[in-house]
C-alpha positions as CSV (number, residue, x, y, z in Angstrom):
1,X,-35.1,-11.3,-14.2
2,X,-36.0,-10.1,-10.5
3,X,-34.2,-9.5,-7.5
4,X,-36.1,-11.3,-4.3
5,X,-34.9,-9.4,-1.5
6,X,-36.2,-11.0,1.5
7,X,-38.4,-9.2,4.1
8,X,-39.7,-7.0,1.2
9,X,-42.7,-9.0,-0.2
10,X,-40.8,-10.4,-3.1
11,X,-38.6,-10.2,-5.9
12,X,-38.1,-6.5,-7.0
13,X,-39.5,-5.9,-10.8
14,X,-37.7,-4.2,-12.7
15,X,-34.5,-5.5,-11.0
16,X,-32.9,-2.8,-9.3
17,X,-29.4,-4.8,-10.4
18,X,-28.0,-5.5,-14.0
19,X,-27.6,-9.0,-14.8
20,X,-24.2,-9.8,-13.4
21,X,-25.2,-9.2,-10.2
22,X,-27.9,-11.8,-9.9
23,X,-27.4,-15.3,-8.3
24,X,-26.7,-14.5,-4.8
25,X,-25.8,-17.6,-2.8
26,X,-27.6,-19.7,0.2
27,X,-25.9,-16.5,2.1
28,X,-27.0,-13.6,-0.3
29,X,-23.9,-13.1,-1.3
30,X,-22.7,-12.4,-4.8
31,X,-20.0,-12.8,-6.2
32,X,-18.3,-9.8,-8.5
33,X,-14.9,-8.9,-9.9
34,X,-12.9,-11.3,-7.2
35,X,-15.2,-10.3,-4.0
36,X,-18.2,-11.1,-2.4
37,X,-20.6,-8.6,-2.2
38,X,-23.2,-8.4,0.6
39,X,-26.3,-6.1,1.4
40,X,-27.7,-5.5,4.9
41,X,-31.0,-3.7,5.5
42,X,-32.2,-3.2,9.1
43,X,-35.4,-5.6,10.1
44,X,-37.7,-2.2,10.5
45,X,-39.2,-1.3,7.6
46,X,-39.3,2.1,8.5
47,X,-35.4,2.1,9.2
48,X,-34.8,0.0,6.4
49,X,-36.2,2.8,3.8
50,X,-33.1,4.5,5.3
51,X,-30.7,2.8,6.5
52,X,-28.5,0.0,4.3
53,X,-24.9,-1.1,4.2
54,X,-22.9,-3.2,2.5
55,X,-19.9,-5.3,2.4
56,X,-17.5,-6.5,-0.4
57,X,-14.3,-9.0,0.7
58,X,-12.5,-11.0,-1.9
59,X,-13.3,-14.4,-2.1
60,X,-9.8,-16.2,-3.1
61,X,-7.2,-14.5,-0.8
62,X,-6.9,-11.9,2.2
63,X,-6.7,-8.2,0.9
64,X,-8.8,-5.6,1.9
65,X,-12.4,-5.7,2.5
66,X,-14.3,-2.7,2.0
67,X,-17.9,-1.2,3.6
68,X,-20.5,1.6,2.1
69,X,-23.8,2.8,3.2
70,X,-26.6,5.5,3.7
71,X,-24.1,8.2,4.4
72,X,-21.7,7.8,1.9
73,X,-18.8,6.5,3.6
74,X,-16.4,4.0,2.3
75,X,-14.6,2.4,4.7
76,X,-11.8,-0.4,3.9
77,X,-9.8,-2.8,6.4
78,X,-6.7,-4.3,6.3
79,X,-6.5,-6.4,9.3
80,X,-7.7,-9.5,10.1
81,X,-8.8,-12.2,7.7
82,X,-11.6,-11.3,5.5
83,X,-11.4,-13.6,2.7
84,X,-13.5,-16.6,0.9
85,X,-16.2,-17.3,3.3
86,X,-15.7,-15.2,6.2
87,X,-16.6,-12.3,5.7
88,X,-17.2,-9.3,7.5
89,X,-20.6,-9.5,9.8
90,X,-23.5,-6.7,9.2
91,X,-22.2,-4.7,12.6
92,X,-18.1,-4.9,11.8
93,X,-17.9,-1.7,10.9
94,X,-20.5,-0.1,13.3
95,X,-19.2,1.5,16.4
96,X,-21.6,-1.4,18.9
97,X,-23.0,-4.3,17.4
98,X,-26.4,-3.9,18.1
99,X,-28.7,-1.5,16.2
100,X,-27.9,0.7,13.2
101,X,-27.4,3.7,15.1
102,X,-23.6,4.1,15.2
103,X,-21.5,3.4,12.4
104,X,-17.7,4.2,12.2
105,X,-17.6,7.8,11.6
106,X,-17.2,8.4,7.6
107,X,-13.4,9.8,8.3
108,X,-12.7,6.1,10.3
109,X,-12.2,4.2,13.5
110,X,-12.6,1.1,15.2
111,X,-15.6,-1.2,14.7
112,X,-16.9,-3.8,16.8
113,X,-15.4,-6.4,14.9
114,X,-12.0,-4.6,16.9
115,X,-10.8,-4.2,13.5
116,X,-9.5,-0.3,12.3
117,X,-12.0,1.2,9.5
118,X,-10.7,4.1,7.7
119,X,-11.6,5.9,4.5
120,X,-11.1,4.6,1.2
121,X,-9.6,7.9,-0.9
């Protein structure tokens, strides 16, 4: 089975993902262990070989939702009310949201969702 990522020409072959992480929603969103799980990738196709993030919030009850991307940082969240549906937008845990040149820094801060990012361990 393939992964069709969209903006990328079509389904990836091989799949880049093991079985249990196909079937991503209307939204893209899968779901994996109790959380959603949700990939960005920046429109530009020369960014996007770069730059990616990603989200996972759980989808039956508020905890913690938690952000990764290019750099290596993981980020978690506490406040607010990240659960089932809404979920964390692709600039929460960016600095502005616009563009994909400033991310929270990796040891934390405040994102433009207003929400405090900090570091996981």
């Amino acid at each position: 089975m393939s992964v069709d990522v969209p903006g990328l020409g079509g389904p990836l072959a091989p799949p880049v993902l093991g079985a249990s992480y196909q079937g991503a929603d209307e939204n893209g969103r899968l779901k994996k262990s109790g959380y959603f799980l949700q990939v960005h990738l920046p429109a530009d196709p020369k960014v996007r070989s770069e730059r990616w993030c990603a989200y996972a919030w759980p989808f039956a009850r508020p905890d913690r939702a938690l952000y990764v991307d290019w750099r290596g940082a993981i980020l978690q969240t506490h406040e607010g009310e990240y659960f089932g549906e809404k979920g964390p937008g692709r600039s929460a845990a960016f600095s502005q949201s616009d563009g994909w040149e400033r991310p929270v820094e990796i040891t934390g801060g405040v994102g433009s969702d207003g929400r405090s990012w900090r570091p996981v361990f």
